[in-house]
C-alpha positions as CSV (number, residue, x, y, z in Angstrom):
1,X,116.1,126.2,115.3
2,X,117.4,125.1,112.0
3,X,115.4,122.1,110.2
4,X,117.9,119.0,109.6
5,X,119.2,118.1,106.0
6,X,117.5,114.7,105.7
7,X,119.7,112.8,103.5
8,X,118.0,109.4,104.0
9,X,115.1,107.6,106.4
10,X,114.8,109.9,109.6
11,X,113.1,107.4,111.8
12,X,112.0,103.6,111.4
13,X,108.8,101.9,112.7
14,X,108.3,98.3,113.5
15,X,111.9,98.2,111.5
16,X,110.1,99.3,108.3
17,X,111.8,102.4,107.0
18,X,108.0,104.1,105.6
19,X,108.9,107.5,105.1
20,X,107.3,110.5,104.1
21,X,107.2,114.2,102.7
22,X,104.4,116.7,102.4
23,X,104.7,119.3,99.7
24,X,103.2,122.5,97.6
25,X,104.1,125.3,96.0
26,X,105.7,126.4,99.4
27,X,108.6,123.8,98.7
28,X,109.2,124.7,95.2
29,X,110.6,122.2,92.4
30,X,113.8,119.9,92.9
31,X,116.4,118.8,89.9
32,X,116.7,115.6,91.5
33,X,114.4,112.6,91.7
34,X,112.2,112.1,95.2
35,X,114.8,109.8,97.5
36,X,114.0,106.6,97.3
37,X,113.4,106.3,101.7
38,X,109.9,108.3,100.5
39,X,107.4,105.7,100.8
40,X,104.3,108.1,101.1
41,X,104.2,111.6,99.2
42,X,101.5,113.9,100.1
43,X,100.9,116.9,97.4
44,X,98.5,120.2,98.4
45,X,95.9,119.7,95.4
46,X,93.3,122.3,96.7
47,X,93.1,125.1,99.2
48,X,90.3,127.8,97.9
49,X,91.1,131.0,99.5
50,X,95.2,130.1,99.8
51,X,97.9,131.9,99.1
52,X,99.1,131.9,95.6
53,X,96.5,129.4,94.5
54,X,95.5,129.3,90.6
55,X,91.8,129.4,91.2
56,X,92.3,127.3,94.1
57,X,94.2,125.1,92.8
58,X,98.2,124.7,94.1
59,X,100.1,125.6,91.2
60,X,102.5,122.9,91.5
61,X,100.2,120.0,92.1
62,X,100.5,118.7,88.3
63,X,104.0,118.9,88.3
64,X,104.2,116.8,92.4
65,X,101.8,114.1,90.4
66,X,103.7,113.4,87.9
67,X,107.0,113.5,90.1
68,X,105.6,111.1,92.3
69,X,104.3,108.8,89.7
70,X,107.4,108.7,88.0
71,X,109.2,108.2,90.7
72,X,107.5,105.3,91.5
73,X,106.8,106.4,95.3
74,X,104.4,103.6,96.8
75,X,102.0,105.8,98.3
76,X,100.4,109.0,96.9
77,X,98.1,111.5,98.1
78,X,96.1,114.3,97.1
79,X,95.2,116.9,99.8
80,X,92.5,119.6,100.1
81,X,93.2,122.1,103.1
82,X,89.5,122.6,104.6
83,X,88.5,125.9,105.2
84,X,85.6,127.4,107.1
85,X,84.2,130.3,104.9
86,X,83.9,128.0,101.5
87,X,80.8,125.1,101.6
88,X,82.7,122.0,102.6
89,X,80.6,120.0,99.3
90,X,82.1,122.7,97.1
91,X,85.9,122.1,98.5
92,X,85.1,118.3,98.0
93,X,83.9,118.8,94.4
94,X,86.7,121.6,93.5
95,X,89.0,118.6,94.6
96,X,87.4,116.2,92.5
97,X,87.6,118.3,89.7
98,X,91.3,118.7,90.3
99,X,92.0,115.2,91.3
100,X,89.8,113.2,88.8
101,X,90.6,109.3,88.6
102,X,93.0,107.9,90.9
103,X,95.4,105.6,90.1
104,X,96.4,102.8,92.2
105,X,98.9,103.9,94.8
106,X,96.7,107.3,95.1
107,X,94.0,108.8,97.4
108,X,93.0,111.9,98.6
109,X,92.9,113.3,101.8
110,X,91.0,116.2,103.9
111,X,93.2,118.2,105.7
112,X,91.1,119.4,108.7
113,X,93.6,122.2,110.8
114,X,91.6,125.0,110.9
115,X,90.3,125.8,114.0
116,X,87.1,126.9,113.3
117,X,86.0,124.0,111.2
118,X,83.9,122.7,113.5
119,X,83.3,119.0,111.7
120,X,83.2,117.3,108.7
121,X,79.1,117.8,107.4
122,X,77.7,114.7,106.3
123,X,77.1,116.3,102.7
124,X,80.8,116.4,102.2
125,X,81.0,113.0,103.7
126,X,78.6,112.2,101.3
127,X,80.2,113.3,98.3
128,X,83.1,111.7,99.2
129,X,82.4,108.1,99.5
130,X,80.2,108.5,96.2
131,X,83.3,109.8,94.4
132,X,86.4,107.8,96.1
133,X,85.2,105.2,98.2
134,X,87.6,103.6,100.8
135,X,90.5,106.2,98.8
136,X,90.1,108.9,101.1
137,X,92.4,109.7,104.3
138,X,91.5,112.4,106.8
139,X,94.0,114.3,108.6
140,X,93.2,116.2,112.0
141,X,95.1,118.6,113.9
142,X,94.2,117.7,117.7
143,X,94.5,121.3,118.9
144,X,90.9,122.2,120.2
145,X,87.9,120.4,122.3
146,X,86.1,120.1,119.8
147,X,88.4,118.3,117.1
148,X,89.7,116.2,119.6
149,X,86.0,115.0,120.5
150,X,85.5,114.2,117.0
151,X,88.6,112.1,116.9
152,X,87.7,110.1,119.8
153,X,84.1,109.7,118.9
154,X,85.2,108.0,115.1
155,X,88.5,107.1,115.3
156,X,87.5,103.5,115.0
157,X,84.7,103.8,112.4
158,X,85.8,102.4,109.0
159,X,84.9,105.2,107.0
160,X,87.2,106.9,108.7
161,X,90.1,105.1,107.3
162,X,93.3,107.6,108.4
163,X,93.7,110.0,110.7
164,X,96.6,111.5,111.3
165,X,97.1,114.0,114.2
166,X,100.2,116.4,114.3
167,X,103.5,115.2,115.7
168,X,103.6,116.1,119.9
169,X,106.0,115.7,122.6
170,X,104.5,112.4,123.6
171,X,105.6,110.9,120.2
172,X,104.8,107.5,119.7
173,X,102.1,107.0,123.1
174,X,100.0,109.7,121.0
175,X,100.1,108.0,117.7
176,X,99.0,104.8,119.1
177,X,96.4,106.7,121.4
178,X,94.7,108.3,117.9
179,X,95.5,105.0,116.4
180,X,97.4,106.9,113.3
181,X,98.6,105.6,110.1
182,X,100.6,108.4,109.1
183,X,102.8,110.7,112.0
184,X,104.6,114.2,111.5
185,X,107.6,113.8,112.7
186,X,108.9,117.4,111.9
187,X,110.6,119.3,109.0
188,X,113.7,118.7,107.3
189,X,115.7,119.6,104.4
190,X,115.5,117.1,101.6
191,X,118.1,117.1,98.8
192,X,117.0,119.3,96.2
193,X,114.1,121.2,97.7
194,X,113.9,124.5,98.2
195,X,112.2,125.0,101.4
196,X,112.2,122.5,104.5
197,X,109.9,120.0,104.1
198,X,107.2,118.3,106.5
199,X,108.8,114.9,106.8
200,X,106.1,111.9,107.9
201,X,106.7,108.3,109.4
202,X,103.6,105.6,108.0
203,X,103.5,103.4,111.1
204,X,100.6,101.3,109.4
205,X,101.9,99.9,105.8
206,X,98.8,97.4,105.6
207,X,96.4,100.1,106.1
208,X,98.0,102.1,103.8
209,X,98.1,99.8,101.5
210,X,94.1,99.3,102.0
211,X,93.6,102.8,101.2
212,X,96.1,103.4,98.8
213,X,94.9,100.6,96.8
214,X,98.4,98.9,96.7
């Protein structure tokens, strides 16, 4: 199936039109500026053990900061893609390292899909709330037992400020059932890009707002 060209908003929420794209190096670079519908930009900062990472580090994550910041999108994130086989406190201070300060609009955000990442240890939890406390987002791919248990077991805890399961069939009932802030919607083609894109619908501006600092 071919992704759609998404020329503008693909879907509005509670008639806000909070829109989103998810890039890395995948997606390439774009000559144009990010369409103003893009209300929340995520950007692969960190995946150690990726393909064509610098030191695990996305090579184009400088270059989607500064795009985003200069394009003025609203809300910003930084991403590390979890893995299993690397010490989650290491992954959490190799994103720190890459991420530094954050400035407001920003956060970061673990992005939990592997399968065999069984939870999030309480070290790396640790380390995060030392180093960005209430900036952080986590986002869960509800494909096993054991990552939808953890899901339902904190997905009302306050440290636990995003979650953000993939798009499914049952659309909107399963966004409201994980209580998301952020849903995948699909992919699409946006203006400029290389590659299709993973295109996101924010159906909670105020708690991004919380999170992002706004």
């Amino acid at each position: 199936m071919t992704a759609p060209e998404t020329t503008q908003a693909i879907s509005i929420h509670g008639g806000k039109p909070a829109n989103g794209i998810d890039v890395s190096h995948w997606n390439g670079t774009s000559s144009e500026d990010v369409p103003d519908w893009v209300k929340f930009y995520g950007m692969k900062a960190v995946h150690i053990g990726g393909s064509k990472m610098e030191d695990g580090v996305d090579p184009l994550f400088e270059y989607n900061r500064a795009r985003a910041r200069y394009c003025g999108v609203p809300w910003r994130q930084m991403y590390l893609y979890l893995v299993a086989d690397v010490p989650q406190v290491d992954q959490i201070l190799k994103l720190a390292e890459t991420v530094g300060d954050l400035e407001n609009g920003e956060c970061v955000m673990i992005d939990w899909e592997e399968h065999d990442v069984l939870t999030l240890d309480e070290e790396a939890l640790y380390y995060l709330d030392s180093i960005y406390p209430d900036r952080w987002m986590v986002y869960v791919n509800d494909a096993t037992p054991s990552m939808t248990a953890w899901m339902k077991a904190n997905r009302q805890q306050n440290w636990v400020p995003l979650q953000h399961p993939n798009w499914s069939p049952e659309g909107w009932s399963e966004a409201k059932k994980w209580d998301a802030s952020v849903w995948q919607l699909g992919v699409g083609y946006v203006p400029g890009y290389a590659d299709c894109i993973d295109i996101n619908l924010v159906t909670d501006p105020y708690r991004m707002d919380l999170v992002c600092n706004i």
